[in-house]
C-alpha positions in Angstrom: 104.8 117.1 88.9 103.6 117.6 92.6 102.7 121.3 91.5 100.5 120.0 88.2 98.8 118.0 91.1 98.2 120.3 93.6 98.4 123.8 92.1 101.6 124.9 93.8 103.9 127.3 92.7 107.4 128.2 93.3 107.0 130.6 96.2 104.4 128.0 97.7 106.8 124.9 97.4 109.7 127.0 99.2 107.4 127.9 102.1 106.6 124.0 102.4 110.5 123.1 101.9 111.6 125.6 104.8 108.7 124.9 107.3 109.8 121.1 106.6 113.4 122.0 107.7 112.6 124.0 110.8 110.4 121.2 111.9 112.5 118.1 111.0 116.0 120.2 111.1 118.9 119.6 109.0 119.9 116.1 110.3 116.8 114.3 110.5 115.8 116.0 106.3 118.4 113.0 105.1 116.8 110.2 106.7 113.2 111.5 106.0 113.7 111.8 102.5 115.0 107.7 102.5 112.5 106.9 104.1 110.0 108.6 101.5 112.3 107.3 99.1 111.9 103.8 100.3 107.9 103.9 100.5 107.9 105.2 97.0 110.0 102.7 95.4 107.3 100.3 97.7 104.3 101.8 95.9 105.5 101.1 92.5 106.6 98.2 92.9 103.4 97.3 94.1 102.1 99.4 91.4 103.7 97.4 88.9 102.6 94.2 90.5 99.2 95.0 90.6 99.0 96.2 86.8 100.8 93.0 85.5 98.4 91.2 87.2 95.2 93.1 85.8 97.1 92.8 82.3 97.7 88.9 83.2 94.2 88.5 83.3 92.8 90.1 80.9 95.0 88.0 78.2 93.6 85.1 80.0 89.9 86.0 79.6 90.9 86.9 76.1 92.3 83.5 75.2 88.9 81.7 76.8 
């Protein structure tokens, strides 16, 4: 998905994937990816919240 997004390819997203590890090294990769795994999960939830919301209203505005 990221590579339909940004145009990456294969050889492009292991370049990104190795300078990542030399920069963050193999024991801090783990608790990076949580963390990014945590502020996604975040997003949609608030994602979800929002669009529930929007759909909440709309019924509303339909029903008056």
């Amino acid at each position: 998905m990221i590579s339909l997004i940004f145009g990456l390819g294969g050889q492009e997203i292991l370049i990104i994937a190795f300078i990542v590890l030399l920069l963050f090294g193999g024991k801090k990769l783990p608790e990076l990816m949580k963390g990014m795994g945590k502020g996604i999960k975040e997003f949609n939830n608030a994602k979800a919240s929002i669009e529930s919301e929007v759909k909440d209203s709309i019924k509303d505005v339909d029903k008056a």
